[in-house]
C-alpha positions, 0 to 999 in steps of 0.5 A, spaced: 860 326 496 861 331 501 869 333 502 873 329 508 868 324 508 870 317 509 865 313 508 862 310 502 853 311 502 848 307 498 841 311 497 835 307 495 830 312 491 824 311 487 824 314 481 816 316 481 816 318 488 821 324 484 817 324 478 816 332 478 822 334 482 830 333 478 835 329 483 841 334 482 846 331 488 846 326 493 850 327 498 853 324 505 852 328 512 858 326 517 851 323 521 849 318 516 844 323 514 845 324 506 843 331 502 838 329 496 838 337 492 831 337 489 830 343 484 836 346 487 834 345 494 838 340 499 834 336 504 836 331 508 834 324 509 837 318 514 840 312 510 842 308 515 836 304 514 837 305 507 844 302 507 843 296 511 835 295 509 834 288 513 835 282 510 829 277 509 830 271 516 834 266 514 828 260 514 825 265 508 829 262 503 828 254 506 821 255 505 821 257 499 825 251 496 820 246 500 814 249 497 817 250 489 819 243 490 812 240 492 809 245 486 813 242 482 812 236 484 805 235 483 805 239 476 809 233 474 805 228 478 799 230 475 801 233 467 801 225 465 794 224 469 791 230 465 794 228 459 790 222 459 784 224 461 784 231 456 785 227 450 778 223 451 773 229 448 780 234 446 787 234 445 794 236 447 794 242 445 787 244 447 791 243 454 796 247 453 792 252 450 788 252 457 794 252 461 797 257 458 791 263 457 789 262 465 796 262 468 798 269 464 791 271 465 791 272 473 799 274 473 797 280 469 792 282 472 795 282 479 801 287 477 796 292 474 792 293 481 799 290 485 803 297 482 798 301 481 798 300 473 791 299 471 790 301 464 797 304 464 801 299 459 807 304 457 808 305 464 809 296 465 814 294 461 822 291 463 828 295 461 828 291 455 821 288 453 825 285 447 828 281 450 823 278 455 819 277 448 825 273 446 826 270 450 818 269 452 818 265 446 823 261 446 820 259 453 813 257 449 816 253 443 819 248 449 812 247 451 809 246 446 814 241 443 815 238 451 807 237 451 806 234 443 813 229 446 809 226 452 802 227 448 799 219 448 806 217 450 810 219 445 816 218 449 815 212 452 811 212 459 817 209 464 822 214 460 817 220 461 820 224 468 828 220 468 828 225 462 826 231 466 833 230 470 836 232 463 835 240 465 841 239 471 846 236 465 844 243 461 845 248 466 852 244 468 855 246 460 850 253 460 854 255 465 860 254 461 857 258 455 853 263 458 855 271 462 851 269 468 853 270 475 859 266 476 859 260 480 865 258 485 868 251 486 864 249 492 857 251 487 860 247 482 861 241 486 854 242 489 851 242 482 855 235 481 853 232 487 844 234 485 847 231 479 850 225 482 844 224 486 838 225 481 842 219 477 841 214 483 834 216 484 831 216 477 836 210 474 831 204 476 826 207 473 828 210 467 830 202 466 825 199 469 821 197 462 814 194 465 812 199 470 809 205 468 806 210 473 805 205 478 802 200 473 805 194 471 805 193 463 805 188 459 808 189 453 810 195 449 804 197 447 802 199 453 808 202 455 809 205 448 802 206 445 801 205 438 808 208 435 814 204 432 820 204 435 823 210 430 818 214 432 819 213 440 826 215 437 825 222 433 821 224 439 827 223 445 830 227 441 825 232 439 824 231 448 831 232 449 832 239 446 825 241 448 827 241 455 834 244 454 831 250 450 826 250 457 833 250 462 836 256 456 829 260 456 830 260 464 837 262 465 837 267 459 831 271 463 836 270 469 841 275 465 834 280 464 833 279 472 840 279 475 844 283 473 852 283 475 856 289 475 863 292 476 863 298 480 869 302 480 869 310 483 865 315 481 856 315 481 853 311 477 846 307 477 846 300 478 840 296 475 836 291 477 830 288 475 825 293 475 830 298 472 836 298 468 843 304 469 840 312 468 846 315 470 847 322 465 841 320 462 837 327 464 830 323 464 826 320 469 822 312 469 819 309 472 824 305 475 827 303 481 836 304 482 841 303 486 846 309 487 851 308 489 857 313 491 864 311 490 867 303 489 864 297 494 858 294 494 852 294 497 846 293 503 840 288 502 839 289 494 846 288 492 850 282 494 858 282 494 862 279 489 869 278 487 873 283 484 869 288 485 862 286 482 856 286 485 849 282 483 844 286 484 837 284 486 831 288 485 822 287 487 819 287 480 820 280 478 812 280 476 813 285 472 818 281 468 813 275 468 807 279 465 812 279 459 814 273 460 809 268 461 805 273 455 811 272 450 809 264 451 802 264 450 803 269 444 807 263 441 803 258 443 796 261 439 802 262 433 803 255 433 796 252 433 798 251 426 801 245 428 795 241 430 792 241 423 798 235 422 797 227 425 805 228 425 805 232 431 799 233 433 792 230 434 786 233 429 789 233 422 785 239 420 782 245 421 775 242 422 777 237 427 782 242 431 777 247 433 772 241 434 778 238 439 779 245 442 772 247 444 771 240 446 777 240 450 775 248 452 768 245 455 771 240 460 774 244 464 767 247 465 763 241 467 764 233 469 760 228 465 762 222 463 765 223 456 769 229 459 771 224 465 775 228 471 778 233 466 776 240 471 780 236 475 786 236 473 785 243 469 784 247 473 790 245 479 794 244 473 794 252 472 793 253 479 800 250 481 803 253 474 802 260 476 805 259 482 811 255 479 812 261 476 811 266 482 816 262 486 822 261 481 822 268 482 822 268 490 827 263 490 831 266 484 830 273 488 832 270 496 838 265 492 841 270 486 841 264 481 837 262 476 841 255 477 840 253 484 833 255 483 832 250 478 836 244 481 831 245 487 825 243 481 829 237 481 827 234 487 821 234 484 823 228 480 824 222 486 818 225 489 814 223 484 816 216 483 816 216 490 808 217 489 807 212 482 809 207 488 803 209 492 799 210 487 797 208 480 794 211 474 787 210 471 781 209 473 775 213 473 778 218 477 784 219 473 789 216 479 788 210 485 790 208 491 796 201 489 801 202 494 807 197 492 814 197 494 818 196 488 825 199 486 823 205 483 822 208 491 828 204 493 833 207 489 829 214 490 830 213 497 836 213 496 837 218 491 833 224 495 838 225 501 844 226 497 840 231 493 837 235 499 844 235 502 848 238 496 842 244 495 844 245 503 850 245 502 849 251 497 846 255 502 851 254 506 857 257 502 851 262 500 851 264 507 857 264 508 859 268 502 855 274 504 856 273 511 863 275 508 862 281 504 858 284 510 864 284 514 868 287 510 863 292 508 863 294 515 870 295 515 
C-alpha cells in the first residue's frame, strides 16, 4: 500500500483478463483509486465498486428457498411413482442410470459454452479435482444404494419419506466433526427448532401402517412387498447409511466451495470457488481471487466472521458441479456390476440386465402399453433433478451454508404427505385424484409452520450478522 494510507482496499481481479500481463503491485490512491503495476507500468482503476459490489435483494435468497422446496418436493413426490411404473419393462438401476446420464449431460454442456470453455477441458477443472472425484463419488454410492433400498419397497412403503428427515439429525452430529463454517448459538437452535418440526410433521406417517401414498393398505404385503421382515430390516439400515453418506457428500463439497480463512496483515489471496490462494506462486490460472491489503474482511464475495475470518464466496458453482455430478455417474456405470445380483438388484445376470436396461432405456422415448407412463415421470425426474443441483448451489452461494441449504430440501417432506393426502398412487397414469383427510395431513399442517419459522429465523440472524460486519467495515 501506499505510505500514510489509512484504509484497507480489496480489489476484484481476474486472472485471464491479465493472462499475458504480470500483476507487480496493487496499490491504493487516497481517492479510492488503486494503482495496478502491469509490466512494470502503473495504471489506475476505481474500486469503489469493486470494494462494495452490490449485494443481491434481499428477496433472491427467499425465492430461491421456495423454489428448491417445490423442486424437492416433486422429486420426492414422484421418485416412488416412477420407481413403479420403470419396474414394469426395466429396473431400477436402468432409472437411475437414465437420470444420472441426462442431469450430467446438460450441466456440462452449459458451463462449456456459459465460460467460453468449449473443447477446452484443462482450462475447466476446480482447484482440486481430486477431491470433488471423491467426493463425487461418494455422492454416486449413496444414490445407487438409496434407489436399490426404495426398489419394490424394499423399505416399507409408509416409512420411505419419514426416513428422509434423517438428513437433519446427520447435519446436526456432522457439524460437530467436520471444519466447515462455524454455526452459532442461534443457528444451532434453528437447526433443532427444523428438527423438532420435521418430527411433528412426519411422526403420524412414519407410524401409520395402512396407508401408503395415499392408498389404503390392507396388510403387509402391500405395504411391504414380497420381502420378509429381516430383509425390511437389512435395508433400513442399508437406507439409513445411504442417506448419511448423501448429507456428508454435500457437506464435504461445502468445504470445496466455501472456503473460511483467517486473514492476518500483509497480501494474500483469498480463495473461493472458482479458484484457490495464488499469492508468491508467480503464475497465472484461470482463476478468479480476492486480494486483499492488510487485515479486515471483505465486500459482497467476502462475508465477515468472528475472529477475523472471512467465508469466502465466489461464481462458478457449475463448474464444481460438472465435476461433481460427473464423478457420480462414473460411479454409477462402475456399479452396474450390482444389478447382476437378485440380492440387490433386479436382472440376476448379465443377459437379463442389458435387456432390462435397453428396455427401460426405450420407455423414456415412447408410451405404449407395456411401457406404461414411463417418459412421463422420466424425463421430469432429470428435469427437476438438474435443477436440484443448480439451486443447492444458488442457495448455498446467497446463504454461505451447506447446512441451511439442506434443511430448507426438508421442507419437502410435509409437502409430500400433504400431497399423498390429495392424491393416491396407481392407476394408468401412475397417480389419481383421491382427496382424504387423514392424520398424516394434519400432523404436517402442524409440523410446516414451525419448520418455516425456524428457517426464517435463520435468515434473520444472517442478516443481522452481516448487517454488523459491514457497519464495522465502514468504521
Amino acid at each position: 500500500m501506499t505510505e500514510g494510507e489509512g484504509e484497507e482496499q480489496e480489489t476484484l481481479i481476474r486472472a485471464d483478463d491479465l493472462e499475458t500481463l504480470g500483476v507487480d503491485t496493487v496499490a491504493g490512491a487516497g481517492r479510492g483509486e488503486a494503482g495496478v503495476g502491469v509490466g512494470g507500468v502503473g495504471v489506475g482503476v476505481c474500486v469503489s465498486s469493486l470494494l462494495h459490489p452490490p449485494a443481491p435483494p434481499t428477496w433472491h435468497l427467499p425465492l430461491h428457498c421456495l423454489a428448491l422446496v417445490i423442486v424437492t418436493a416433486t422429486l420426492v413426490i414422484l421418485m416412488p411413482v416412477y420407481l413403479e411404473v420403470i419396474n414394469v419393462a426395466g429396473d431400477a438401476y436402468s432409472a437411475l442410470l437414465f437420470t444420472s446420464f441426462f442431469s450430467s449431460l446438460p450441466t456440462i454442456l452449459y458451463i462449456q459454452i456459459r465460460y467460453s470453455y468449449f473443447c477446452q477441458l484443462t482450462r475447466l477443472g476446480p482447484p482440486s479435482p481430486c477431491r470433488i472425484i471423491k467426493i463425487g463419488a461418494l455422492h454416486g454410492l449413496s444414490l445407487l444404494m438409496i434407489v436399490y433400498a426404495l426398489d419394490r419397497k424394499r423399505i416399507v412403503c409408509h416409512a420411505q419419506e419419514p426416513l428422509m428427515g434423517l438428513v437433519v439429525m446427520y447435519m446436526i452430529i456432522i457439524y460437530f466433526f467436520y471444519k466447515g463454517p462455524e454455526l452459532s448459538s442461534p443457528k444451532m437452535f434453528s437447526l433443532c427448532g427444523i428438527l423438532s418440526g420435521l418430527f411433528l410433521a412426519v411422526d403420524f406417517q412414519l407410524n401409520d401402517k395402512y396407508r401408503c401414498h395415499g392408498s389404503a393398505v390392507g396388510g403387509h404385503a402391500e405395504d411391504g412387498g414380497n420381502w420378509s421382515l429381516e430383509t425390511h430390516s437389512l435395508w433400513t439400515i442399508v437406507y439409513a447409511t445411504a442417506l448419511f453418506l448423501f448429507t456428508l457428500s454435500w457437506l464435504l463439497l461445502e468445504r470445496e466451495v466455501l472456503t473460511k480463512k483467517h486473514v492476518s496483515g500483509g497480501e494474500r489471496l483469498i480463495p473461493t470457488v472458482s479458484g484457490r490462494g495464488g499469492a508468491g506462486e508467480g503464475r497465472v490460472e484461470d482463476r478468479e481471487a480476492l486480494v486483499e491489503q492488510g487485515g479486515g474482511g471483505g465486500g459482497g464475495l467476502v462475508g465477515g466472521a468472528p475472529g477475523g475470518g472471512v467465508v469466502a464466496v465466489g461464481e462458478k458453482w457449475g463448474v464444481y458441479l460438472v465435476w461433481f455430478t460427473l464423478a457420480s455417474f462414473v460411479t454409477v456405470v462402475l456399479f452396474l456390476w450390482t444389478d447382476f445380483f437378485t440380492a440387490l438388484g433386479k436382472a440376476g445376470s448379465p443377459h437379463n440386465f442389458l435387456r432390462l436396461t435397453s428396455r427401460g432405456w426405450q420407455c423414456h422415448f415412447h408410451y405404449d402399453g407395456a411401457c406404461g407412463p414411463t417418459p412421463f415421470y422420466g424425463w421430469p425426474i432429470v428435469a427437476f433433478y438438474t435443477a436440484f443441483l443448480w439451486l443447492l448451489g444458488r442457495v448455498m452461494a446467497l446463504a454461505r451454508s451447506m447446512v441451511f441449504t439442506l434443511a430448507t430440501t426438508s421442507l419437502a417432506l410435509p409437502l409430500q404427505a400433504i400431497w399423498w393426502s390429495l392424491f393416491e398412487i396407481g392407476g394408468s397414469t401412475g397417480m389419481h385424484w383421491s382427496p382424504q383427510v387423514t392424520g398424516e395431513l394434519i400432523f404436517s399442517l402442524l409440523g410446516l409452520p414451525v419448520m418455516v419459522a425456524c428457517l426464517g429465523f435463520w435468515i434473520h440472524v444472517d442478516r443481522r450478522a452481516t448487517h454488523r460486519t459491514d457497519n464495522l467495515l465502514l468504521t
